[in-house]
Structure formats: C-alpha cells, structure tokens
Chimera marker file (.cmm) of the C-alpha trace (Angstrom):
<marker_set name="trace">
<marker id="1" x="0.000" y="0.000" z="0.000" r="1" g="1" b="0" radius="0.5"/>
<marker id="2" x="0.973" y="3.582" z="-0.813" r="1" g="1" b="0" radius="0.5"/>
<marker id="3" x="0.250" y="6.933" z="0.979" r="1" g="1" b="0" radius="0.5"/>
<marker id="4" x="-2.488" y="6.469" z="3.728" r="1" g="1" b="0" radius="0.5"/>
<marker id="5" x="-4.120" y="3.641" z="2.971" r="1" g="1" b="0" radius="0.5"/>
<marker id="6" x="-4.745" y="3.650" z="-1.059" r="1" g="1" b="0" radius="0.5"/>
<marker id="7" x="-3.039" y="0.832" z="-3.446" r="1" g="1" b="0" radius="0.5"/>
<marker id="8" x="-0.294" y="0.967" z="-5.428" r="1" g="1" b="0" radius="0.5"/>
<marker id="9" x="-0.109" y="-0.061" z="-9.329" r="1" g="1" b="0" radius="0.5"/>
<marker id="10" x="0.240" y="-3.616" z="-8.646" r="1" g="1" b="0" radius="0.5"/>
<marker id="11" x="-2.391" y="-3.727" z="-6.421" r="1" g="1" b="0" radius="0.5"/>
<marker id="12" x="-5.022" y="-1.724" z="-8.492" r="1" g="1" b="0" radius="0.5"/>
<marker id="13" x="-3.920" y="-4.183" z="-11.486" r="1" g="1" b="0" radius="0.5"/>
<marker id="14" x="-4.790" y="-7.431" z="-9.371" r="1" g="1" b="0" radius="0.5"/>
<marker id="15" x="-8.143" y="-6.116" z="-8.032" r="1" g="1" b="0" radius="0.5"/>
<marker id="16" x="-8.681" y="-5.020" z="-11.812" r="1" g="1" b="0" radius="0.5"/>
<marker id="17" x="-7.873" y="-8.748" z="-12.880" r="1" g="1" b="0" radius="0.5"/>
<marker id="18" x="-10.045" y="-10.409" z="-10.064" r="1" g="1" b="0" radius="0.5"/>
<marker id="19" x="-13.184" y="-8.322" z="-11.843" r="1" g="1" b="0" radius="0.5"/>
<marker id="20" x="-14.812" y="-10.598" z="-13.849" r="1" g="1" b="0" radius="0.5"/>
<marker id="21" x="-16.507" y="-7.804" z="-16.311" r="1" g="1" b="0" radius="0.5"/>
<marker id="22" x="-13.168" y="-6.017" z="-15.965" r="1" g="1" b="0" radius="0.5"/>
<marker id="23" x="-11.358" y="-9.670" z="-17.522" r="1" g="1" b="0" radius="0.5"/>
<marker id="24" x="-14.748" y="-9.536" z="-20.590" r="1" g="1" b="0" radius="0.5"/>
<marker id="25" x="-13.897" y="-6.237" z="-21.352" r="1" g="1" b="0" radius="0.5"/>
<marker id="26" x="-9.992" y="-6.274" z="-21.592" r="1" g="1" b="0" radius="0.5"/>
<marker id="27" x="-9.651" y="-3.255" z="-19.397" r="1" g="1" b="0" radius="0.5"/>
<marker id="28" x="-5.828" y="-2.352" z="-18.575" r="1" g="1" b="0" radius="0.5"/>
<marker id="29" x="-4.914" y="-0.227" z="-15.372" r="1" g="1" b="0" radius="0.5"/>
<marker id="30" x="-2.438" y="1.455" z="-17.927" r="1" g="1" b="0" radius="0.5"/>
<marker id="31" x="-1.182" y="4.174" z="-14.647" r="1" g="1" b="0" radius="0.5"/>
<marker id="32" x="-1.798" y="5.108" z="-11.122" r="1" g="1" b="0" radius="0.5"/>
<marker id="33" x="-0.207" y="7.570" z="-9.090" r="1" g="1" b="0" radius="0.5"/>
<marker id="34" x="-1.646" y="9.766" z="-6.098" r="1" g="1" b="0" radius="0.5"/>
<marker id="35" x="-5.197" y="10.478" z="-6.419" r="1" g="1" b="0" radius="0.5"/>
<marker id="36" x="-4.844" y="9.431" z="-10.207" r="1" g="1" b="0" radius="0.5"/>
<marker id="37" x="-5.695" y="6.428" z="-12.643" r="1" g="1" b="0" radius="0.5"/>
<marker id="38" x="-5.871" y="5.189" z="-16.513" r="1" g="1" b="0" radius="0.5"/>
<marker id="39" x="-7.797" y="2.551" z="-17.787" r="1" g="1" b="0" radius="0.5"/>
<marker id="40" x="-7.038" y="1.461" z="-21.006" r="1" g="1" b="0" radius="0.5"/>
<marker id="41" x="-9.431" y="-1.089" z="-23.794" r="1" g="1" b="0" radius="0.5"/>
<marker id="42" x="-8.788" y="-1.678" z="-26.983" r="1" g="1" b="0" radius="0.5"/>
<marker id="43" x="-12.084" y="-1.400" z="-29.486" r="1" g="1" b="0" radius="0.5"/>
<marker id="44" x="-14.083" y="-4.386" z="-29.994" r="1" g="1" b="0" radius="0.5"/>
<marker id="45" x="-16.470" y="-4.802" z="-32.582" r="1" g="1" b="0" radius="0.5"/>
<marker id="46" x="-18.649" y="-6.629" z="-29.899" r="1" g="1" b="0" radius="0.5"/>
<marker id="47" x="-18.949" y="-3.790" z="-27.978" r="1" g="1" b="0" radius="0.5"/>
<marker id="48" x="-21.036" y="-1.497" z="-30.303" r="1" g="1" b="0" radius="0.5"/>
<marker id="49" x="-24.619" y="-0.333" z="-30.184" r="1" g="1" b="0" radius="0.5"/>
<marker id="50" x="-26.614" y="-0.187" z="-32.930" r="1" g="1" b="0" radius="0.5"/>
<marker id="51" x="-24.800" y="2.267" z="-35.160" r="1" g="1" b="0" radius="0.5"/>
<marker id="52" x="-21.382" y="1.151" z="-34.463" r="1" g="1" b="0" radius="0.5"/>
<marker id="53" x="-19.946" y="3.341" z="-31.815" r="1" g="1" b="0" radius="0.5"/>
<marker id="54" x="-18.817" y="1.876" z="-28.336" r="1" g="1" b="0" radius="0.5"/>
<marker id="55" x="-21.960" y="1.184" z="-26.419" r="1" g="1" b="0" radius="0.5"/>
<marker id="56" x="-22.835" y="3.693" z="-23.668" r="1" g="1" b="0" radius="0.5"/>
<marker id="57" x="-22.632" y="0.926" z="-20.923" r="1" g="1" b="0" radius="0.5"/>
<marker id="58" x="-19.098" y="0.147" z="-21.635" r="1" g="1" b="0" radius="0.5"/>
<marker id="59" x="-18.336" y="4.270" z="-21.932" r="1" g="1" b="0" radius="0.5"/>
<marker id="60" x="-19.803" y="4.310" z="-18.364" r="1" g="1" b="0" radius="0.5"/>
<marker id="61" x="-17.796" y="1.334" z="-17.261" r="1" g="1" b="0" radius="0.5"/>
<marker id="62" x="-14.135" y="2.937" z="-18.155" r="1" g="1" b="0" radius="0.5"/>
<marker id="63" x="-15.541" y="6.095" z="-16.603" r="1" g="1" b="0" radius="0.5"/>
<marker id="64" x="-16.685" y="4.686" z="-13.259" r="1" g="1" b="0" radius="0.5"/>
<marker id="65" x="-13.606" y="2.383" z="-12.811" r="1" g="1" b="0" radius="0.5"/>
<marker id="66" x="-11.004" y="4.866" z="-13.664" r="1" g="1" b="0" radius="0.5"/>
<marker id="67" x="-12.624" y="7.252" z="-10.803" r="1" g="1" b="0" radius="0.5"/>
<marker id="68" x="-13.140" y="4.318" z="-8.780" r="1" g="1" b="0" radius="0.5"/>
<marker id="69" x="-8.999" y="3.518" z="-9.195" r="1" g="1" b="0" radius="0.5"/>
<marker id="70" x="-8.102" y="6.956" z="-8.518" r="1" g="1" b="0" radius="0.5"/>
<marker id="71" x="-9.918" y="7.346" z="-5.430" r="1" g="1" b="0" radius="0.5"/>
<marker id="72" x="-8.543" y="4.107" z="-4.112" r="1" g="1" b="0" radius="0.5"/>
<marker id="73" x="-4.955" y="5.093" z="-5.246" r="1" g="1" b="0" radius="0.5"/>
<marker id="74" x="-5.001" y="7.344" z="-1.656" r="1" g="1" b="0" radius="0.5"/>
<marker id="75" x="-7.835" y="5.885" z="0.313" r="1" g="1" b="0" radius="0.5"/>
<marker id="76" x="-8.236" y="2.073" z="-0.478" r="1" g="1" b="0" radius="0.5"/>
<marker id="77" x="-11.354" y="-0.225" z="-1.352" r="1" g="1" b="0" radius="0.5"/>
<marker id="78" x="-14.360" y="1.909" z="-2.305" r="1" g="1" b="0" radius="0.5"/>
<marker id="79" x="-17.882" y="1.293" z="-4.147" r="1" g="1" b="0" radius="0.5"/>
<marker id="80" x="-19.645" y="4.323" z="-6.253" r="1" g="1" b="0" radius="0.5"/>
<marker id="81" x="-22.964" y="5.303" z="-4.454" r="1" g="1" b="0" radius="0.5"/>
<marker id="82" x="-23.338" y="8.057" z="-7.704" r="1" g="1" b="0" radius="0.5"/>
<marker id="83" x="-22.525" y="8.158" z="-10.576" r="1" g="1" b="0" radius="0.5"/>
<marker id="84" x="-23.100" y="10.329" z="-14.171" r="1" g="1" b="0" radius="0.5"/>
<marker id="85" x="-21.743" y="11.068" z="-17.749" r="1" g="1" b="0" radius="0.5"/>
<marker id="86" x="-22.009" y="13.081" z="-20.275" r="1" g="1" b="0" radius="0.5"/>
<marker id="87" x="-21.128" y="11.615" z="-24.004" r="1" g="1" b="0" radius="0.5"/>
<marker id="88" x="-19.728" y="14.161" z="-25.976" r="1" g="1" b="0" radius="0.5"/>
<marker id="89" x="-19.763" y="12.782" z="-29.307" r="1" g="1" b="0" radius="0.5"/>
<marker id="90" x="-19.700" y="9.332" z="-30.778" r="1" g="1" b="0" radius="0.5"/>
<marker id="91" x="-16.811" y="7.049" z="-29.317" r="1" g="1" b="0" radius="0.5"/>
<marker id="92" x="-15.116" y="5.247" z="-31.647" r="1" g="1" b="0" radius="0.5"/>
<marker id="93" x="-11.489" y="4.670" z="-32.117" r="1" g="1" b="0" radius="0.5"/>
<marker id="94" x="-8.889" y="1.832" z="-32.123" r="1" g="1" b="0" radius="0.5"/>
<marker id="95" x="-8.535" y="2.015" z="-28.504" r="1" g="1" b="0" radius="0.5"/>
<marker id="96" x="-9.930" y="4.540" z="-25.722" r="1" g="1" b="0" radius="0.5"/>
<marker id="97" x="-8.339" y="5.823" z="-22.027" r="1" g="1" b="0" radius="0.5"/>
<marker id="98" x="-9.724" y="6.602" z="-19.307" r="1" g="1" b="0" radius="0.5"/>
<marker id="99" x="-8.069" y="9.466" z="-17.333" r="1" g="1" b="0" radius="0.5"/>
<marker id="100" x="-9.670" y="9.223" z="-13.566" r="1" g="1" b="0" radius="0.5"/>
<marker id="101" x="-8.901" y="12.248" z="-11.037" r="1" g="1" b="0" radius="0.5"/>
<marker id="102" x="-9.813" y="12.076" z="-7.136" r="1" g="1" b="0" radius="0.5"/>
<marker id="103" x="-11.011" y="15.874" z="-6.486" r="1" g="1" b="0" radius="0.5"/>
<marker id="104" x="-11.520" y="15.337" z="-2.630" r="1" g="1" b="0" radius="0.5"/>
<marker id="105" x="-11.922" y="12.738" z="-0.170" r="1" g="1" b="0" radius="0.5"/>
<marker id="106" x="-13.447" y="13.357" z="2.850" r="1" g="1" b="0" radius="0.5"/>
<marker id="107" x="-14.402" y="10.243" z="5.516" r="1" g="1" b="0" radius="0.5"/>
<marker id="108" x="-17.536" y="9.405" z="4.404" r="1" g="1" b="0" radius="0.5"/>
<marker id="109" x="-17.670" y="10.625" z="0.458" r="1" g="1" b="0" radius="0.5"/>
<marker id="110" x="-15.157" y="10.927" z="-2.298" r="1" g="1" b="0" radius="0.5"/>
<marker id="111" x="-15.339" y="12.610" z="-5.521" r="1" g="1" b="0" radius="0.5"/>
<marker id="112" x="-13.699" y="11.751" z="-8.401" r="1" g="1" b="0" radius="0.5"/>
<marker id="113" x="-14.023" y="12.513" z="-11.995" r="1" g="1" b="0" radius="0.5"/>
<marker id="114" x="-12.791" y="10.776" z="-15.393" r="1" g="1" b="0" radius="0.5"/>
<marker id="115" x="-12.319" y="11.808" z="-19.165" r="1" g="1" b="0" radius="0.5"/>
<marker id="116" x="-12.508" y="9.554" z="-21.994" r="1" g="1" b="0" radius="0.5"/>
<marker id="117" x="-10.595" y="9.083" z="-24.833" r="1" g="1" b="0" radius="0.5"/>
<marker id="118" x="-10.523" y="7.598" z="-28.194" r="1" g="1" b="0" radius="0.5"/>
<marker id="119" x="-7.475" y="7.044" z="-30.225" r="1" g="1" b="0" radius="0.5"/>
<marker id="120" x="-7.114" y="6.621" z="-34.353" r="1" g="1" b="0" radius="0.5"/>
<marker id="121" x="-4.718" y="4.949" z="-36.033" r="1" g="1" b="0" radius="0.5"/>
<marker id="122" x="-2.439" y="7.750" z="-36.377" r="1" g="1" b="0" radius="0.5"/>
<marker id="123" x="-2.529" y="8.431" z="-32.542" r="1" g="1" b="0" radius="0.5"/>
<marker id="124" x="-4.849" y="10.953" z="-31.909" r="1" g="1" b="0" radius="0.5"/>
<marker id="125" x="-6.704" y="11.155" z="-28.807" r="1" g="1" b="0" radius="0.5"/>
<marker id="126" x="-10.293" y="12.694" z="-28.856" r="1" g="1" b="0" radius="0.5"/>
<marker id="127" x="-12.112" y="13.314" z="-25.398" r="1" g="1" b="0" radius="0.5"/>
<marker id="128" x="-15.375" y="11.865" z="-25.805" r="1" g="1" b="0" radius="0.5"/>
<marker id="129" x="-16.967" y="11.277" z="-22.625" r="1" g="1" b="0" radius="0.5"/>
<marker id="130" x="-16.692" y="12.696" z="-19.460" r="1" g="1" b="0" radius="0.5"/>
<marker id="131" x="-18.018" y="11.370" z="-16.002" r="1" g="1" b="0" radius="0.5"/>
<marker id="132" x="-18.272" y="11.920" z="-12.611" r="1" g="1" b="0" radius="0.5"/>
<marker id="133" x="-19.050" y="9.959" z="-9.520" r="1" g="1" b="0" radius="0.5"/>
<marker id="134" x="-19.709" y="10.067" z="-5.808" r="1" g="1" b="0" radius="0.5"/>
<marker id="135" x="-17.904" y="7.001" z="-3.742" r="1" g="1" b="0" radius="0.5"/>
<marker id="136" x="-17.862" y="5.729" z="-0.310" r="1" g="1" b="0" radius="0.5"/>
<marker id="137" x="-14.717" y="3.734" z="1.474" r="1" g="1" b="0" radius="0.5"/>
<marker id="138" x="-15.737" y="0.479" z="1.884" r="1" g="1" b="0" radius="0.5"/>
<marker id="139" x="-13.174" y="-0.384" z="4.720" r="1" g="1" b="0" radius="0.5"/>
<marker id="140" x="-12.153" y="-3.805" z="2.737" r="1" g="1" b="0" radius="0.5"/>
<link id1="1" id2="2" r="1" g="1" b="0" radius="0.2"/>
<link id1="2" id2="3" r="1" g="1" b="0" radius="0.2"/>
<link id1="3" id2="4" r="1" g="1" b="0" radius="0.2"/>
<link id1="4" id2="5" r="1" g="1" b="0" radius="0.2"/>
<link id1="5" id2="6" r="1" g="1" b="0" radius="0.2"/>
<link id1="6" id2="7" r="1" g="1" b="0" radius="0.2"/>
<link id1="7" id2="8" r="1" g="1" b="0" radius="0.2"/>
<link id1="8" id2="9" r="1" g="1" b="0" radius="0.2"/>
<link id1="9" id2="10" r="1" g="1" b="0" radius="0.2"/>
<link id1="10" id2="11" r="1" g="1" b="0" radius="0.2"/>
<link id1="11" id2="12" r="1" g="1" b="0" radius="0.2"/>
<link id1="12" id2="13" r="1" g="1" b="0" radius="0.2"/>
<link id1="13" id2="14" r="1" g="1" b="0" radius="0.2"/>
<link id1="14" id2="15" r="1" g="1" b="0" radius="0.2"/>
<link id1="15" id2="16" r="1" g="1" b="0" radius="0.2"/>
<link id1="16" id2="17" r="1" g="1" b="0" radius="0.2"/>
<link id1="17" id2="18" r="1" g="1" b="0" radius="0.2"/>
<link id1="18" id2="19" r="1" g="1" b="0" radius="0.2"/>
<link id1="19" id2="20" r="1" g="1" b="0" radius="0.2"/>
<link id1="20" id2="21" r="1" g="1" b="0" radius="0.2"/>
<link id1="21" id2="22" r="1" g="1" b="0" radius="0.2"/>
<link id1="22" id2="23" r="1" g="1" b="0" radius="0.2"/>
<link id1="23" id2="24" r="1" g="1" b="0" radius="0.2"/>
<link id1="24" id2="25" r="1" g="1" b="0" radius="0.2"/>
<link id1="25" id2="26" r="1" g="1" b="0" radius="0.2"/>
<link id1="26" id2="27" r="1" g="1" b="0" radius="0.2"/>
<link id1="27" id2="28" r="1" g="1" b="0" radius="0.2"/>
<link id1="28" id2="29" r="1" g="1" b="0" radius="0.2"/>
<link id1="29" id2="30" r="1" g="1" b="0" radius="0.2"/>
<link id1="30" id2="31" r="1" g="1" b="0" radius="0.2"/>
<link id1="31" id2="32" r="1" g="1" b="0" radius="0.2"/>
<link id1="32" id2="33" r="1" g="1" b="0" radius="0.2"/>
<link id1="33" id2="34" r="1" g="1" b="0" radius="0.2"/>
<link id1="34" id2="35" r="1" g="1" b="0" radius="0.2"/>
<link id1="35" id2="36" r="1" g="1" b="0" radius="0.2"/>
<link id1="36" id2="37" r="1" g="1" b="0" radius="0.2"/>
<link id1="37" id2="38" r="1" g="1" b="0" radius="0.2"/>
<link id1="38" id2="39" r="1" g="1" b="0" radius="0.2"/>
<link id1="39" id2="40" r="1" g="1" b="0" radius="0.2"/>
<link id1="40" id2="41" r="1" g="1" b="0" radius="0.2"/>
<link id1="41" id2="42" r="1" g="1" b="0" radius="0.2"/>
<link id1="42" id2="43" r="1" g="1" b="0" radius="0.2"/>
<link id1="43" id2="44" r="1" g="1" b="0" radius="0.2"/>
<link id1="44" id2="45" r="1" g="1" b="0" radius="0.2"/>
<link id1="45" id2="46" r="1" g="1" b="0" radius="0.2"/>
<link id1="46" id2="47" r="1" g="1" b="0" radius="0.2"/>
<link id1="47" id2="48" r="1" g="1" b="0" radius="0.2"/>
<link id1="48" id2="49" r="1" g="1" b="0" radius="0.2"/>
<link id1="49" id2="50" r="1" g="1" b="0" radius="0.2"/>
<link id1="50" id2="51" r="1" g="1" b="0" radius="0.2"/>
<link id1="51" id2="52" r="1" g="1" b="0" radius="0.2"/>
<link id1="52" id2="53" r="1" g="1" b="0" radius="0.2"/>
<link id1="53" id2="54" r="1" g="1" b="0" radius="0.2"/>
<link id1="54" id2="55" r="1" g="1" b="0" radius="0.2"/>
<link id1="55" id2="56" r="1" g="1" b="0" radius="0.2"/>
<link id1="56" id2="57" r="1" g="1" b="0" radius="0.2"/>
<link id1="57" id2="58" r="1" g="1" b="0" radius="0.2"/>
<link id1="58" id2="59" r="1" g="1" b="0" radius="0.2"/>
<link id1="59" id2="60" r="1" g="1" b="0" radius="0.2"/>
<link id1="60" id2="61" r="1" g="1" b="0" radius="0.2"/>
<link id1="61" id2="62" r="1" g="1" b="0" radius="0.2"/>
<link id1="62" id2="63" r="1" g="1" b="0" radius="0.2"/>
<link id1="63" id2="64" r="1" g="1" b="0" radius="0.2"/>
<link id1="64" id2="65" r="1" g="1" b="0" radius="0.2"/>
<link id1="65" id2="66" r="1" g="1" b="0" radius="0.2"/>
<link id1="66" id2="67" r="1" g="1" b="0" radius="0.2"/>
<link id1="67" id2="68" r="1" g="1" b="0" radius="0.2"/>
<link id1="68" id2="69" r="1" g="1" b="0" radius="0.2"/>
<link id1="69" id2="70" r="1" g="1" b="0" radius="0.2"/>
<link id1="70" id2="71" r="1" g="1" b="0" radius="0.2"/>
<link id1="71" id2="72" r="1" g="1" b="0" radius="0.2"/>
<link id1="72" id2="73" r="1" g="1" b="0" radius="0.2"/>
<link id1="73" id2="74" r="1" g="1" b="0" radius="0.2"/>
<link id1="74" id2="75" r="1" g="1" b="0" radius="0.2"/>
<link id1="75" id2="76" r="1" g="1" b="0" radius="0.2"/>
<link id1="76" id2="77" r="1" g="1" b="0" radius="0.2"/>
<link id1="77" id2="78" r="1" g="1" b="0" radius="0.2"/>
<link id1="78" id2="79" r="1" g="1" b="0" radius="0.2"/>
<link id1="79" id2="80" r="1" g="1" b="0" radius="0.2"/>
<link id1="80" id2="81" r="1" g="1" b="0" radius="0.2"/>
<link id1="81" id2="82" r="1" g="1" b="0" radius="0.2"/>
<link id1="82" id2="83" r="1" g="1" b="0" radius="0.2"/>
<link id1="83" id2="84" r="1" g="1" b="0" radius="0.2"/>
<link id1="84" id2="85" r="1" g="1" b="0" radius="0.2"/>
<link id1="85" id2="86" r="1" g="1" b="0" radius="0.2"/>
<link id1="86" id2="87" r="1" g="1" b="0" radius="0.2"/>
<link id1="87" id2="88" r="1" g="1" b="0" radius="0.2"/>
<link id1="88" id2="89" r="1" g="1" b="0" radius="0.2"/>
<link id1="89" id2="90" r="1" g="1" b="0" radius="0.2"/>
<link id1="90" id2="91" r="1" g="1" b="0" radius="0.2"/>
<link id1="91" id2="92" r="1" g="1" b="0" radius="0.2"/>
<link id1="92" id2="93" r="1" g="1" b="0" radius="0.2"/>
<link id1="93" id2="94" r="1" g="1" b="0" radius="0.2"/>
<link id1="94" id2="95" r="1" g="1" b="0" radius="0.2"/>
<link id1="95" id2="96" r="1" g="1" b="0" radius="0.2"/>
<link id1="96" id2="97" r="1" g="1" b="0" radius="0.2"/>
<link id1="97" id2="98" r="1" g="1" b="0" radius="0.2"/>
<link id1="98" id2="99" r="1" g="1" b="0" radius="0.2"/>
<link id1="99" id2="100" r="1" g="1" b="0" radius="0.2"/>
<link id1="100" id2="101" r="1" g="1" b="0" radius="0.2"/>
<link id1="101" id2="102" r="1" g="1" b="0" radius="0.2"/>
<link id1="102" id2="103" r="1" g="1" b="0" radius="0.2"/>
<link id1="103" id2="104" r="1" g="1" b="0" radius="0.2"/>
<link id1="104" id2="105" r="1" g="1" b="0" radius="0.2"/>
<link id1="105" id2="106" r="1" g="1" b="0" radius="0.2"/>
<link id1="106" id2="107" r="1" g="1" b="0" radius="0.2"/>
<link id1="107" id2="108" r="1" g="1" b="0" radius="0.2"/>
<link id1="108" id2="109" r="1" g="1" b="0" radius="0.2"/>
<link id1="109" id2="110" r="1" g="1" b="0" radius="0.2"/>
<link id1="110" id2="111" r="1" g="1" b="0" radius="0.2"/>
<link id1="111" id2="112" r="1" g="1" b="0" radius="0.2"/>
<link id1="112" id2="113" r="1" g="1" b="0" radius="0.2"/>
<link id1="113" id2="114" r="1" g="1" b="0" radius="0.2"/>
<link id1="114" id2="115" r="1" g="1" b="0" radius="0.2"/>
<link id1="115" id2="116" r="1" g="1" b="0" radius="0.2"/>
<link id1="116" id2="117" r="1" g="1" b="0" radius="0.2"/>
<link id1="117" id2="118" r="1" g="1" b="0" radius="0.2"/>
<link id1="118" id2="119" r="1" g="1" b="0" radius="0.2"/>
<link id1="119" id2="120" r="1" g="1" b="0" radius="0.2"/>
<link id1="120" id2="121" r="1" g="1" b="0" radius="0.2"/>
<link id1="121" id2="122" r="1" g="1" b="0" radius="0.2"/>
<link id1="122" id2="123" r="1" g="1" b="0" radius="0.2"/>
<link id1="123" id2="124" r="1" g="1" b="0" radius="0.2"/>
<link id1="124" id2="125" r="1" g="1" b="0" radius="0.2"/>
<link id1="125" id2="126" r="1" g="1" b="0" radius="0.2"/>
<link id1="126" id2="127" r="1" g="1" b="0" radius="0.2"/>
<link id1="127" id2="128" r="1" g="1" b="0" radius="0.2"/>
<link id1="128" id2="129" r="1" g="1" b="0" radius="0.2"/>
<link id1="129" id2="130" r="1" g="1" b="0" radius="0.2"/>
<link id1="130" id2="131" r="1" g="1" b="0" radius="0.2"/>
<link id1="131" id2="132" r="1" g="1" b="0" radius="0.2"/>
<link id1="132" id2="133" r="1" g="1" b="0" radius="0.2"/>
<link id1="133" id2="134" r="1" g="1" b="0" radius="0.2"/>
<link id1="134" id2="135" r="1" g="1" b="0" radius="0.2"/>
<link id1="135" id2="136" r="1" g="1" b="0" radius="0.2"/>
<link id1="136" id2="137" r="1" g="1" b="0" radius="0.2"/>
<link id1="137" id2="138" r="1" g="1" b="0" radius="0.2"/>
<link id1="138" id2="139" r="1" g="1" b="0" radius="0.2"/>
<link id1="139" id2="140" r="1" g="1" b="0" radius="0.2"/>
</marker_set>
C-alpha cells in the first residue's frame, strides 16, 4: 500500500484482474499515481450499439472504474454510491483511455471525476466522454 491507505499499481492491477466484467472487457490499469488512474481497452467490434460506436454501458464502465482507481490510489477499497456522464460525441477509435482524477476525499464521500478518450490509427486522442461519480470507502 501507498500513501495512507490507497493501493499501489500492482495492487489496483490485481483487483482489476479479479473483476470478472473487468477480464470480458480487456480493461488495462495502464497508470496510477496519487489520487490518479488510466484505464485502457482496446475497441471491440462486440462492444457497439446499434450504429457502431462503443456502447454507452461500456463508456460508463471505463468512466466509473477509472474514478473508482483513482480514489482508491489514496484511500483504499471503495464502491460508487453516484454516478453520471455526459457523451460528448460518438466514441469510436482503435482504442480509448480513461483518465480518472480524485477531487476530494473526505471520511464518508469521495469525488472523483474521469475523461474519456478515443485514439485513431495515427494516434490521436479525442475526449469523448466525461463522467463523474460520488464514492464511499468500503473499509475492505
């Protein structure tokens, strides 16, 4: 464990692996530092709604997890008790990244807040998403 209680990058990366829908979905803790998190996936055409973007559950999934990771980077296990996004345009991409920020922790709430990304071919990384979320320590 690093600073108060929260996990390291090894740690965050095992509790990502023991997540079964974490495992389905490919997700990759790709960094973690103090208060701070990215989630990587690659596209999958098996992820897509209708039309062929990335389906809004999965968008919300990267978004929640990368907050979820940041928060616990500084104060351990925690579970979202709120949580909302906003899809800015349509995600597609080769790959996307989620960038999660803690803004505050306090004992009984923390707030954290994630962007999402989409990559092309050529590197380019378009914010397409953005969330935020409300989490409580678990104590686990």
């Amino acid at each position: 464990m690093t600073g108060r209680s929260g996990f390291n990058f090894l740690e965050l990366a095992a509790v990502n692996e023991s997540a079964a829908f974490n495992r389905m979905a490919d997700f990759e803790v790709v960094s973690t530092g103090d208060g701070y998190a990215e989630i990587g996936m690659a596209w999958r055409d098996d992820f897509t709604q209708y039309v062929g973007h990335l389906h809004a559950g999965l968008i919300a999934a990267l978004l929640d997890t990368a907050c979820g990771f940041a928060a616990a980077t500084v104060v351990g296990a925690v579970t979202a008790s709120h949580f909302s996004m906003n899809c800015l345009r349509p995600a597609t991409g080769r790959h996307f990244l989620a960038k999660g920020t803690m803004l505050r922790a306090g004992r009984r709430q923390i707030f954290a807040r994630a962007e999402l990304f989409a990559g092309d071919e050529e590197g380019e990384m378009l914010l397409v998403a953005t969330g935020e979320t409300v989490l409580v320590p678990t104590g686990a």
